[in-house]
C-alpha positions as CSV (number, residue, x, y, z in Angstrom):
1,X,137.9,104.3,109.2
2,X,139.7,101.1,110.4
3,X,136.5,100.2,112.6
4,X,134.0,101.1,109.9
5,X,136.2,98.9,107.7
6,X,135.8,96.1,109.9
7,X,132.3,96.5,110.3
8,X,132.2,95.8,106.6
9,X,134.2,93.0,106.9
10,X,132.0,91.7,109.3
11,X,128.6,92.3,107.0
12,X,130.4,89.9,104.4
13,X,131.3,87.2,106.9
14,X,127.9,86.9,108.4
15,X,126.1,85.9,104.3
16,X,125.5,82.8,104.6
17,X,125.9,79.9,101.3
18,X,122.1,79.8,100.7
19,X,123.0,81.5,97.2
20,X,119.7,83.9,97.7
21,X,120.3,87.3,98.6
22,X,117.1,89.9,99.1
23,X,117.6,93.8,99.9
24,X,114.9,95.3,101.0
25,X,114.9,98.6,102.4
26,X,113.1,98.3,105.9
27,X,112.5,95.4,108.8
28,X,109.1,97.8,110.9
29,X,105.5,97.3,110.6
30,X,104.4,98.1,106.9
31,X,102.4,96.7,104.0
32,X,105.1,96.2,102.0
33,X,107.3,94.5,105.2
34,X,104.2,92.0,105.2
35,X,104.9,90.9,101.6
36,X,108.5,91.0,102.2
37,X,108.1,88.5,104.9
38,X,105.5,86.0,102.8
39,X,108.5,85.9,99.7
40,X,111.8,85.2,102.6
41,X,109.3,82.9,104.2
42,X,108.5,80.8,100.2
43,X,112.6,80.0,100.0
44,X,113.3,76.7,100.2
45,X,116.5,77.7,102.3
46,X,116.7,80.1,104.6
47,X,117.6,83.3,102.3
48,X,120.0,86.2,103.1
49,X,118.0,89.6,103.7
50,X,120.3,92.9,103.7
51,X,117.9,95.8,105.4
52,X,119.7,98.8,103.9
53,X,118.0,101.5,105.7
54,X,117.7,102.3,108.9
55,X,113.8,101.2,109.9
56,X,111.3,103.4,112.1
57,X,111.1,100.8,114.7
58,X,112.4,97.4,116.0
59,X,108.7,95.5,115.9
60,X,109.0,93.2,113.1
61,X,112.5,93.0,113.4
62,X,112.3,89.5,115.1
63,X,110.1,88.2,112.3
64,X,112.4,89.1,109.5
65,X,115.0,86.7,111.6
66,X,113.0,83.6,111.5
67,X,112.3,83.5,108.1
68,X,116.4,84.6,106.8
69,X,119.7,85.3,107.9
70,X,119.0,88.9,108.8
71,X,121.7,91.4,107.9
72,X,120.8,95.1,108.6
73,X,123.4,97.9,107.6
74,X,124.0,100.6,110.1
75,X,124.6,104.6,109.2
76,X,128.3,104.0,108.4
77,X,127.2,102.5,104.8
78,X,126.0,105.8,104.1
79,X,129.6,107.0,103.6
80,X,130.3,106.8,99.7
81,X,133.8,105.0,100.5
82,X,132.3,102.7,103.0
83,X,129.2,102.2,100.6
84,X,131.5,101.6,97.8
85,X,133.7,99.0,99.4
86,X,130.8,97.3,100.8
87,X,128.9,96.5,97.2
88,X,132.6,95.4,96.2
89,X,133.0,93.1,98.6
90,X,129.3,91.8,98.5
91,X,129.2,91.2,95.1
92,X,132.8,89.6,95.0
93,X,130.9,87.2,97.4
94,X,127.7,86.4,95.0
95,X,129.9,86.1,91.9
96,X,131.7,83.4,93.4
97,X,128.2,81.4,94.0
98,X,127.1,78.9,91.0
99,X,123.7,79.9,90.8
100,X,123.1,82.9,92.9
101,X,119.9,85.1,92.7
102,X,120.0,88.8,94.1
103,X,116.2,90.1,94.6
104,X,116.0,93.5,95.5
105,X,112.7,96.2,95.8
106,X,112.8,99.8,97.0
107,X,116.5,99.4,97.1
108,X,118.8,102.0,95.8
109,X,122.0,99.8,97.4
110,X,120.4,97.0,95.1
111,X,120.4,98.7,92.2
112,X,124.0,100.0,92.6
113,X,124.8,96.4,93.0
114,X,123.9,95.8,89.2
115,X,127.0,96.4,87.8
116,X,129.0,94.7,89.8
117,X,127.7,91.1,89.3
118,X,128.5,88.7,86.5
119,X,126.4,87.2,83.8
120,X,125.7,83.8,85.7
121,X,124.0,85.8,88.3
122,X,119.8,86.1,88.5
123,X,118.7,89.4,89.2
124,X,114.9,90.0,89.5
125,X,113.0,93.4,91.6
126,X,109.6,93.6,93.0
127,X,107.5,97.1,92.4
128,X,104.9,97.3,94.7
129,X,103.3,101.1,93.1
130,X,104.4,102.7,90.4
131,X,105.1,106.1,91.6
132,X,106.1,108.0,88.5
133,X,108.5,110.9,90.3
134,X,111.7,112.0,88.6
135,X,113.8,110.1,91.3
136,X,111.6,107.2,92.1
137,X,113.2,103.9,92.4
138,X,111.3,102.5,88.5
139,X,113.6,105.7,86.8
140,X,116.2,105.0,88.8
141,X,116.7,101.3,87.4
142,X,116.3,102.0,84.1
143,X,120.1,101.7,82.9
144,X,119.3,98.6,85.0
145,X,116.3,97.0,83.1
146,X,117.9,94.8,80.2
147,X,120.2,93.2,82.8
148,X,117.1,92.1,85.0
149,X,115.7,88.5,84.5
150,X,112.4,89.2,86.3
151,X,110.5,92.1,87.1
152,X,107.6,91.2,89.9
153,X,104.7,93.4,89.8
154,X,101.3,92.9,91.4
155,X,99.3,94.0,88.1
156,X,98.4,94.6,85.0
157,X,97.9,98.2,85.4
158,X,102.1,98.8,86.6
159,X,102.9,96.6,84.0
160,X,101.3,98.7,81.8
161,X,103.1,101.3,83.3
162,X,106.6,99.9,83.2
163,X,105.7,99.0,79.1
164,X,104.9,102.9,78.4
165,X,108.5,103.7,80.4
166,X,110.0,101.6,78.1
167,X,108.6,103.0,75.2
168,X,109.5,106.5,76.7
169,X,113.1,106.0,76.9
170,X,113.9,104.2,74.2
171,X,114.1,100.4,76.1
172,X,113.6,97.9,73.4
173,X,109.7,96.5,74.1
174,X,111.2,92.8,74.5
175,X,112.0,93.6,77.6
176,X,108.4,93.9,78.5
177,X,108.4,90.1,78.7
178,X,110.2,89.6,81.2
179,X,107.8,91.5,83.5
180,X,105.9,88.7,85.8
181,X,102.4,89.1,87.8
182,X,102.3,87.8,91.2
183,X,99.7,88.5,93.5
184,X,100.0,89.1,96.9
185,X,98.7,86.8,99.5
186,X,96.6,87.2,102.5
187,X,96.1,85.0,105.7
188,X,92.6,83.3,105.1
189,X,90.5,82.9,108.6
190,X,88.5,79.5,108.8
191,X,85.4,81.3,110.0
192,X,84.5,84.8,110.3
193,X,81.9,85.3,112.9
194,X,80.2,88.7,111.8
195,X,77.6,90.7,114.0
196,X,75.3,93.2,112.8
197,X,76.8,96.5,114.1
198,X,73.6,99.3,115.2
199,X,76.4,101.7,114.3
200,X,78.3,101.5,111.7
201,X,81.8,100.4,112.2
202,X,84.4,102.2,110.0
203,X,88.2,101.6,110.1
204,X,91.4,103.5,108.6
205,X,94.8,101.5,108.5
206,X,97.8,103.2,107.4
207,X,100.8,105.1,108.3
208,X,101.0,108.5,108.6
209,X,102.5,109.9,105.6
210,X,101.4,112.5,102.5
211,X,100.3,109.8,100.1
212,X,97.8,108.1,102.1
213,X,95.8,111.4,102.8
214,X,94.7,110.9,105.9
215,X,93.7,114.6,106.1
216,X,90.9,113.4,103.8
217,X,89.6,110.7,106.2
218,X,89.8,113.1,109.3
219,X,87.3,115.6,106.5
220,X,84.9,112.6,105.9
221,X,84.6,112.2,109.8
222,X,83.8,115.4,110.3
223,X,81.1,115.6,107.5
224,X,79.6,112.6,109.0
225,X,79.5,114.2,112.5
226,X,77.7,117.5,111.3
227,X,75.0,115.7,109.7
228,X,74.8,113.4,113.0
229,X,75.0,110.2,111.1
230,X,75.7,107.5,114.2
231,X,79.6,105.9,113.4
232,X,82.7,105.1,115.4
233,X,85.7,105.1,113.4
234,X,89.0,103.7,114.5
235,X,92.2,105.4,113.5
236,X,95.1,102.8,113.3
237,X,98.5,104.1,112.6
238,X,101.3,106.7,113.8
239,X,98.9,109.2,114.0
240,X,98.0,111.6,117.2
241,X,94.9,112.4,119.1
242,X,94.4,115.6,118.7
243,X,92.0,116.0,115.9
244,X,88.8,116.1,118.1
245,X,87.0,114.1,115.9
246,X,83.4,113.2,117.8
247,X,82.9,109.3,117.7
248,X,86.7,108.5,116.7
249,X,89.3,106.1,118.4
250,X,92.9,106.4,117.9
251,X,94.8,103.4,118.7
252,X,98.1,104.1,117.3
253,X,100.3,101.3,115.7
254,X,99.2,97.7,116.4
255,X,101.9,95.2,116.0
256,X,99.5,92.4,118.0
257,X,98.4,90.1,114.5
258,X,95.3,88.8,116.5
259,X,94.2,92.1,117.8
260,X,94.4,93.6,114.6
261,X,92.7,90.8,112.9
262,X,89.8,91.1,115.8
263,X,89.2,94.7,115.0
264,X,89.3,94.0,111.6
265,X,86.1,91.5,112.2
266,X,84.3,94.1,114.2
267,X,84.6,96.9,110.9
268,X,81.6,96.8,108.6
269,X,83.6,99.6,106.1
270,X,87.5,100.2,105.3
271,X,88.5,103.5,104.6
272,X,91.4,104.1,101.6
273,X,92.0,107.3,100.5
274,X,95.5,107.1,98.9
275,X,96.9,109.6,96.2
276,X,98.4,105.9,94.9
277,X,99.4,102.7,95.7
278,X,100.6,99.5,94.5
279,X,98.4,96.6,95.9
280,X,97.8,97.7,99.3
281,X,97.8,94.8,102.1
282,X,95.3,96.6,104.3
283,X,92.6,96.2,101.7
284,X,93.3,92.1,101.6
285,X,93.7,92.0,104.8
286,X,90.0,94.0,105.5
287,X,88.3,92.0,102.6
288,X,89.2,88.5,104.4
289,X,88.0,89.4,107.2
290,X,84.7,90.9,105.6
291,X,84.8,94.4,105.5
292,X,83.9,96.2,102.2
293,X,86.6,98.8,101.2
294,X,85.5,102.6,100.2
295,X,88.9,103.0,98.7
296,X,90.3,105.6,95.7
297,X,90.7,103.8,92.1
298,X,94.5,103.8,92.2
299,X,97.1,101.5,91.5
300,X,95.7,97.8,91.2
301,X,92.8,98.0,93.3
302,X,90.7,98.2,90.4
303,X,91.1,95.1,89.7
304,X,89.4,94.0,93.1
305,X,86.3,94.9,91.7
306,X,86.3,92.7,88.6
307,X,83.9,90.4,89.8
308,X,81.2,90.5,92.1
309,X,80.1,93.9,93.8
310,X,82.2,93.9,96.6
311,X,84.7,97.0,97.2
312,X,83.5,100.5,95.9
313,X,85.7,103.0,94.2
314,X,86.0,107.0,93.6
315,X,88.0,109.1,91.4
316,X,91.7,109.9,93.1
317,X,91.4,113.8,92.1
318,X,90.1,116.6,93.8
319,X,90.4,115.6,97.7
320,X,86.7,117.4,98.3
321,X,85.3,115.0,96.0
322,X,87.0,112.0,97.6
323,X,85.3,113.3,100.6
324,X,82.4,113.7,99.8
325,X,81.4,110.9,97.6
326,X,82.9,108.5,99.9
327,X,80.5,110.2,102.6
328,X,77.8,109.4,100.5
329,X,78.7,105.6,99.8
330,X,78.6,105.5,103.7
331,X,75.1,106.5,104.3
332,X,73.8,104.7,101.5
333,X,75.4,101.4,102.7
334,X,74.4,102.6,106.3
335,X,70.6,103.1,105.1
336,X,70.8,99.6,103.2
337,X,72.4,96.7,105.3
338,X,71.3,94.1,103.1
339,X,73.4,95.7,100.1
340,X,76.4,96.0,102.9
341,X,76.4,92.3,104.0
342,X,76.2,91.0,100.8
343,X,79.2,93.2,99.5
344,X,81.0,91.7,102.4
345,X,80.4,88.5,101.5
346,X,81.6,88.8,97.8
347,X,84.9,90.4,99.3
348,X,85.4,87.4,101.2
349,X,84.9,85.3,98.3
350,X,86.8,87.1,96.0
351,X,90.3,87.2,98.3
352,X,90.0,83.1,99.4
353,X,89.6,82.2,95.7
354,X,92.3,84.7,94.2
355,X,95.0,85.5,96.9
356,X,96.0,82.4,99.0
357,X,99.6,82.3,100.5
358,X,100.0,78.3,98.5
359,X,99.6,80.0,95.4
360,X,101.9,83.3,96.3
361,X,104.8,80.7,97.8
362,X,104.5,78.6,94.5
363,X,104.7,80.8,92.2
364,X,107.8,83.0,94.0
365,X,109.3,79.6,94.1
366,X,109.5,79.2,90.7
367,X,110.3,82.4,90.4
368,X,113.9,81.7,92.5
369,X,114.8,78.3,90.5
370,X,114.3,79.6,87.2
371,X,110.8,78.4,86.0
């Protein structure tokens, strides 16, 4: 107990007097990571970042300690005496700052924190997809929710969601006004040189886990291979070979930006096939780079297709339907190029005009210093 205590001890001497303290609950390759890395990267100084899980994988670690004074818990906070005298000692530490602001998002450590912290302190959370379980992280705040300042979501369609939560548990509607809309941000490339592809070029980004269905993409490429419809689809994620999928690549995880990004150019169609999500950055990412999304309507990715025709969407139900209707939006896109390029192009439009990283920084700085 005396070395875990010290370790504890040591977790409160490294914060540094920047008076901005983020928990997030990873540092490996994810969507959510990315965004993470965008808001540490917006502070005017460099921001302390508590990682209180322990991440798959030491990839994006080094990025995580450019942009903040990285402090990432190890298994001994998982004791419930260590865990206790660690958000003691933490919060002690922030309630002694003049204006501190504690962010937190997927956080359970974060939310424990709440209590703990005085009235001068500004405490805001991100939700990146409103998951609706019993023990999701949005239930879990909720004794929380009239002691946050902000709550950052990524649409109207979670804070929607957060408003009917409310309303459900008995959380006076006022409260509903301090829920902000901030859009992600996605690297836009100068110039996108895209060639026609003789075969169409399909791509599916994700990791390997229940609510991205990938058992639904591995369906749609088989479909396509018994009616011998000419593709080659690249798998990207922590998935295995094994699927003996005809006319299929798995590359595993790609940490390389550039090589991603070049694969990415070479795609005519993104594949999403999630049960839910927030505000995927996979489906930014494809669309500035010119690739038209065949995705579920879930989460805030309707709201992609407010403009010009550019992504296309199918009902999240019944997983056979998924399949096969996005199986048909193939062909027909595959039968009519014209309607494919020009869909790329609006996709491209629609991301440089409504999702730039100035915009995201400025408004999350504002965010921090209270305007």
């Amino acid at each position: 107990m005396i070395k875990e205590l010290y370790i504890l001890w040591q977790y409160r001497r490294q914060v540094n007097g920047s008076g901005l303290y983020f928990f997030f609950p990873f540092y490996h390759i994810g969507g959510a990571e990315t965004v993470h890395l965008k808001i540490l990267a917006a502070c005017e100084v460099k921001p302390n970042c508590f990682i209180t899980n322990q991440s798959f994988s030491e990839a994006n670690r080094q990025n995580f300690e450019k942009v903040s004074n990285l402090i990432s818990f190890d298994d001994s906070v998982n004791k419930i005496k260590c865990r206790n005298i660690l958000l003691k000692l933490l919060a002690a530490k922030i309630n002694r700052h003049k204006t501190p602001v504690v962010f937190g998002c997927n956080s359970i450590f974060f939310y424990d924190l709440i209590p703990l912290l005085k009235d001068h302190v500004r405490i805001m959370d991100l939700t990146h997809a409103f998951s609706y379980e019993k023990y999701s992280p949005e239930n879990y705040s909720l004794p929380f929710a009239t002691r946050l300042d902000a709550r950052v979501v990524l649409g109207t369609k979670t804070k929607a969601d957060y408003a009917e939560l409310y309303r459900e548990n008995g959380i006076n509607p006022i409260f509903t006004e301090r829920i902000r809309i901030i859009k992600n941000a996605v690297e836009i490339p100068k110039a996108i040189i895209k060639s026609e592809n003789k075969i169409l070029q399909l791509i599916f980004v994700a990791r390997n886990s229940p609510e991205k269905r990938p058992e639904i993409v591995f369906d749609i490429l088989r479909k396509l291979n018994e009616i011998n419809f000419p593709f080659h689809c690249r798998i990207i994620g922590d998935f295995h070979e094994g699927q003996e999928l005809e006319n299929t690549e798995f590359t595993g995880e790609i940490h390389d930006t550039n090589r991603l990004n070049d694969l990415y150019t070479k795609s005519d169609i993104l594949l999403l096939t999630s049960e839910r999500e927030g505000l995927p950055m996979v489906i930014l990412e494809a669309m500035a780079h010119k690739v038209v999304p065949v995705s579920t309507s879930v989460g805030e990715i309707p709201e992609l297709n407010s403009n010009l025709p550019g992504i296309l969407l199918v009902d999240s139900g019944d997983q056979e339907n998924v399949s096969a209707e996005m199986v048909k939006i193939i062909c027909r896109l595959n039968e009519n190029r014209r309607e494919l390029q020009s869909r790329q192009e609006n996709c491209f439009k629609f991301v440089k005009n409504n999702y730039s990283e100035d915009l995201f920084a400025k408004n999350y700085r504002n965010l921090f210093h209270g305007q």
